[in-house]
N, C-alpha and C positions, 0 to 999 in steps of 0.2 A: 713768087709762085702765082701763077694764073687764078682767075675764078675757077673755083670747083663745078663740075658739073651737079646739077640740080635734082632731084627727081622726089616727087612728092609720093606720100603710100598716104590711101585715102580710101575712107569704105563707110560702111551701116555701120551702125553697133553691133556686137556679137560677130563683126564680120572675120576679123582676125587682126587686123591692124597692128595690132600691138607685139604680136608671134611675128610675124615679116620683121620687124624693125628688134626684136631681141634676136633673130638670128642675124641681123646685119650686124646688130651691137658684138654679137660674137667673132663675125671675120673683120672685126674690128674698123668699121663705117662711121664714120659720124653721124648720129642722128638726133634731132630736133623735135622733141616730144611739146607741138604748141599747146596740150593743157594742161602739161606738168609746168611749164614755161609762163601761162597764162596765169596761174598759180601763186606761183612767185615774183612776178611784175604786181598783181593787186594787190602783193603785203608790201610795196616800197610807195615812200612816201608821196612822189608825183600823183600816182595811182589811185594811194588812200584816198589821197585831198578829195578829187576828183570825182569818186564814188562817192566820200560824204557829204561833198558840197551839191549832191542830187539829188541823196536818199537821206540826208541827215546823221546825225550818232548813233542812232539804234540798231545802223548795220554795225557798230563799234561794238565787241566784246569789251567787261570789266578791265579785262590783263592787255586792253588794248588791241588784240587782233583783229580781225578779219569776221565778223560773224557771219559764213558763208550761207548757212540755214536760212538765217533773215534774207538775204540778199537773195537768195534761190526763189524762195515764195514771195518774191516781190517782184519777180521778172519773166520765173517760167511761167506764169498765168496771163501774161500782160504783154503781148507781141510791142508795144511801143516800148514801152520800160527794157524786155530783150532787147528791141535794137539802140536803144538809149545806152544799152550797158557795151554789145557789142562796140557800137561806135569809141567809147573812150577804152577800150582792152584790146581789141584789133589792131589798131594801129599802132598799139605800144609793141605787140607781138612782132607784128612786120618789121618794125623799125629794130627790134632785138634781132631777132633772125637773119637779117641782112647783116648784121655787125656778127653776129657769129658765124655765119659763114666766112666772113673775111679773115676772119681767125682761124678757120680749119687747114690743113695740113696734110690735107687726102686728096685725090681725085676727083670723087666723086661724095655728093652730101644728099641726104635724105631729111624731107621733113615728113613728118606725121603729124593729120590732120584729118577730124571725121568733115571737116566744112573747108577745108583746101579752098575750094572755087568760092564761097559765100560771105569766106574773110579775106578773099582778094589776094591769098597765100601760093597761088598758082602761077601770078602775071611773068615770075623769073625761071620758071622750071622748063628743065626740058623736055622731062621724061614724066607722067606721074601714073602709077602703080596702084589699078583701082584692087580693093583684095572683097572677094564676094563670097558667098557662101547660101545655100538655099536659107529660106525662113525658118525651117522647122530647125534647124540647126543652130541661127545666131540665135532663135529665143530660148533654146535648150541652155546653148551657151549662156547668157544672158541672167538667164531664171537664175542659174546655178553658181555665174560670180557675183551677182549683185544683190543675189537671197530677194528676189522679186515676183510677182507674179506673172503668169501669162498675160495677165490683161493690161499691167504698168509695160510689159516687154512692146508686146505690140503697139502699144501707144505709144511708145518712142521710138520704135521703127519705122509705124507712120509719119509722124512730124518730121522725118529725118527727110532732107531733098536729095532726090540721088544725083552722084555728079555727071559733070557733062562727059561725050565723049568726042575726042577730038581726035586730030592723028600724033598727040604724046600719048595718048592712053595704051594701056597695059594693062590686061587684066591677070590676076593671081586668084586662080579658086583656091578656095580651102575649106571645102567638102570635107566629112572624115572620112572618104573615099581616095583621096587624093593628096599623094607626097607635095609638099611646097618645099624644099629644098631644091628637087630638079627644077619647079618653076623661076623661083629667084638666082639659081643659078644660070640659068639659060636667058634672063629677061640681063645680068651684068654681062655678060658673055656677049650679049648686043649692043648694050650702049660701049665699053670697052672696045669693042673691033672696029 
């Protein structure tokens, strides 16, 4: 079978991201969740090493895992430590993602990604699917799945960079004004024909 065609879904927080890629999961799409993915590469051992041999044992839980907490407040304050961590999980993700697509058995593949362009997850796509939504709404959103405040919501609204646009771009509102079904239907309806 050929390479599958590509197409990244990429947005803010609160944006919808995740609702695009559960209804593709429904008409049964592959999709590539990179921080469900990102996840599960930092609990294998390459990874571990890799993370302790930077930050030491104390990002080590007792029963041996991952102690994520430690590792968050050690990097979300310290933009070189982020890209210290990005650098050694980025490129474990790409490198898994490229071999999972090779294994899929669809047409067409999706990955999902709030940093597509910024983890260098975009260089093979052909299509990618920005999903947006006004402010008042991803932080309503936001407030309400993450049990956070307005002021944590905006503040990582702002830190977020918005993607580029190019001519793969596609945009999906998902206003609660507005059906995404007709949208994602009409945006396969184009790469297909």
């Amino acid at each position: 079978m050929s390479t599958p065609i590509q197409i990244g879904i990429t947005g803010g927080i609160g944006s919808g991201k995740s609702i695009v890629s559960h209804i593709l999961r429904i008409m049964q799409y592959p999709v590539y969740d990179t921080d469900s993915q990102a996840k599960i590469l930092m609990d294998t051992p390459t990874l571990r090493q890799a993370l302790v041999a930077q930050w030491g044992n104390n990002i080590i839980l007792p029963n041996g895992g991952l102690n994520r907490q430690q590792l968050a407040q050690i990097v979300f304050n310290d933009s070189t430590q982020l890209a210290t961590l990005n650098s050694i999980v980025h490129p474990a993700v790409r490198q898994h993602y490229a071999q999972w697509v090779q294994e899929q058995h669809s047409p067409i593949v999706f990955v999902e990604s709030a940093i597509l362009h910024h983890a260098h997850m975009d260089t093979t796509l052909q299509h990618i699917w920005i999903v947006q939504a006004d402010s008042e709404t991803r932080i309503e959103r936001v407030m309400q799945r993450n049990n956070l405040s307005r002021q944590e919501v905006e503040a990582r609204i702002a830190s977020q960079q918005e993607p580029p646009i190019d001519n793969r771009t596609h945009i999906i509102n998902n206003n609660t004004n507005q059906a995404i079904l007709p949208q994602i239907m009409q945006l396969l309806n184009e790469v297909l024909t």
